[in-house]
BATORFI-41070 format. One record per residue (C-alpha): x negated, y negated, z negated. Coordinates in steps of 0.5 Angstrom, whole numbers, plus 500, padded with zeros to 3 digits. Example, Ala and Ser with C-alpha at 12.3 -4.5 7.8 and 13.67 -1.06 7.14 Angstrom:
<atom><east>475</east><north>509</north><up>484</up></atom>
<atom><east>473</east><north>502</north><up>486</up></atom>
END
This chain:
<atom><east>241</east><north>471</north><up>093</up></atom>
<atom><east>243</east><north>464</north><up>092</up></atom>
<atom><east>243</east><north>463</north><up>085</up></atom>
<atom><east>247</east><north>456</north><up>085</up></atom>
<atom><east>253</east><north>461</north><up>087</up></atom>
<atom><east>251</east><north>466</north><up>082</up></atom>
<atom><east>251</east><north>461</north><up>077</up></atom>
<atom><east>256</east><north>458</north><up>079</up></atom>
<atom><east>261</east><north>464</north><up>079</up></atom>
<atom><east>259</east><north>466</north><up>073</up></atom>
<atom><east>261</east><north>460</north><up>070</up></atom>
<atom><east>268</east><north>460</north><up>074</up></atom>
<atom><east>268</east><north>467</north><up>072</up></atom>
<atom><east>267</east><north>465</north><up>063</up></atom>
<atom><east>271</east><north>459</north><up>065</up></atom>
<atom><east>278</east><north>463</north><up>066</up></atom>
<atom><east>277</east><north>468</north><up>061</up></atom>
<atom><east>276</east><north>464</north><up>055</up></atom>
<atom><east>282</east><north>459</north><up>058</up></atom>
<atom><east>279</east><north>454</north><up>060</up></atom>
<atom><east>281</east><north>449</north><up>066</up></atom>
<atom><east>276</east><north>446</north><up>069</up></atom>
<atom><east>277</east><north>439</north><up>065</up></atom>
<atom><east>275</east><north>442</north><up>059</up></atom>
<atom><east>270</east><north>444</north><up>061</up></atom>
<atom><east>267</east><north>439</north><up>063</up></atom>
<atom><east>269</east><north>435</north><up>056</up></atom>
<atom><east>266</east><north>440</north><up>053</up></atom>
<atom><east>260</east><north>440</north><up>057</up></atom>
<atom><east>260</east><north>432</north><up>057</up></atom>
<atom><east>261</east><north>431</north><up>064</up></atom>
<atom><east>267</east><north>430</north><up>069</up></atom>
<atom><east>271</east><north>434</north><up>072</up></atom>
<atom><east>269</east><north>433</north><up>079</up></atom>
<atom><east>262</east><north>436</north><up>076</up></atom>
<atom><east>264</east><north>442</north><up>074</up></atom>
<atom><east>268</east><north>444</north><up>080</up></atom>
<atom><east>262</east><north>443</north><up>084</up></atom>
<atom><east>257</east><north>448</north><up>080</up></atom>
<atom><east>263</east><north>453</north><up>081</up></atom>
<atom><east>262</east><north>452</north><up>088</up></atom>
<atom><east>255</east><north>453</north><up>089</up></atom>
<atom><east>254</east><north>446</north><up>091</up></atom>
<atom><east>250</east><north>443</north><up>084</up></atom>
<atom><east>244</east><north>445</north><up>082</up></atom>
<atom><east>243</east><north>445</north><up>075</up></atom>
<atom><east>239</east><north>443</north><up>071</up></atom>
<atom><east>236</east><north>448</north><up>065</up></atom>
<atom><east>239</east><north>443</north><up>060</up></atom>
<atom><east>247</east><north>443</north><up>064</up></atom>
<atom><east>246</east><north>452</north><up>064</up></atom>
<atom><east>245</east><north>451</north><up>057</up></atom>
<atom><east>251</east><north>446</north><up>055</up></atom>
<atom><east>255</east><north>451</north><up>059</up></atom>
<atom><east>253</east><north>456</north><up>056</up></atom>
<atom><east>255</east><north>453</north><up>049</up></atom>
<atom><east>262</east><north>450</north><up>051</up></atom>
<atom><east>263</east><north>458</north><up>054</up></atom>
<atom><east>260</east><north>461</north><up>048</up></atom>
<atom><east>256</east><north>465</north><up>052</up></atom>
<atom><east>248</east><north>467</north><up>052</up></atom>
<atom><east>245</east><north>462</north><up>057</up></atom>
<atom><east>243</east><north>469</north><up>060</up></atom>
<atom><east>250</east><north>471</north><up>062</up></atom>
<atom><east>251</east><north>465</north><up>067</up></atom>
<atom><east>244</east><north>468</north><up>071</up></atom>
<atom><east>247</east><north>476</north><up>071</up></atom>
<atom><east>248</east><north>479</north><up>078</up></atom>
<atom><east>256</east><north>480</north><up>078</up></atom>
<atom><east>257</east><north>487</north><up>076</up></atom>
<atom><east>253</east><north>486</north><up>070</up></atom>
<atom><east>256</east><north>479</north><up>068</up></atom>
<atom><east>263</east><north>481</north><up>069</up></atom>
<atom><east>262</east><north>486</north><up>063</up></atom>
<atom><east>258</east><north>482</north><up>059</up></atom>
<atom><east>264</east><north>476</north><up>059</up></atom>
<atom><east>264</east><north>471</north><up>054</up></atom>
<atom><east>264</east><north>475</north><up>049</up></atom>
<atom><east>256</east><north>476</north><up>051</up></atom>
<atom><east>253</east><north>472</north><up>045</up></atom>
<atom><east>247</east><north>475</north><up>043</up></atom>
<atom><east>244</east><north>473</north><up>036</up></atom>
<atom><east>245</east><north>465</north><up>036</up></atom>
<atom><east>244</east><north>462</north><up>043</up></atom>
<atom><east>237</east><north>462</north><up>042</up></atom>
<atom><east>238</east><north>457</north><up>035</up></atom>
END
């Protein structure tokens, strides 16, 4: 399993569930666009930090952007579990 495509995925997959294009994302990330299209192809290797601010601007728990599909796909973005670790 690579886990920069899992991860990727799962933040592509949050993403257009909540309606989000790939520049507010990234605004909300406060990185660009260009970034973002990357981590959902696999192609970056985010730091622990970057899954988080993800994790935020899709109001998911970081964990959601780590489960293999199957379990992702049922959590969703709707998957917040207690405050984010706040």
């Amino acid at each position: 399993m690579d886990i920069r495509r899992l991860v990727g995925g799962n933040v592509r997959r949050c993403r257009e569930a909540v309606g989000l294009s790939q520049e507010d994302l990234a605004a909300r990330m406060g990185v660009d666009q260009g970034y973002v299209s990357k981590l959902e192809a696999g192609a970056r290797n985010p730091t622990i930090v970057t899954v988080w601010h993800a994790a935020e601007a899709l109001k998911v728990h970081p964990s959601v952007l780590f489960q293999p599909e199957e379990a992702a796909k049922k959590a969703g973005p709707k998957a917040k579990v207690g405050k984010r670790g706040r």
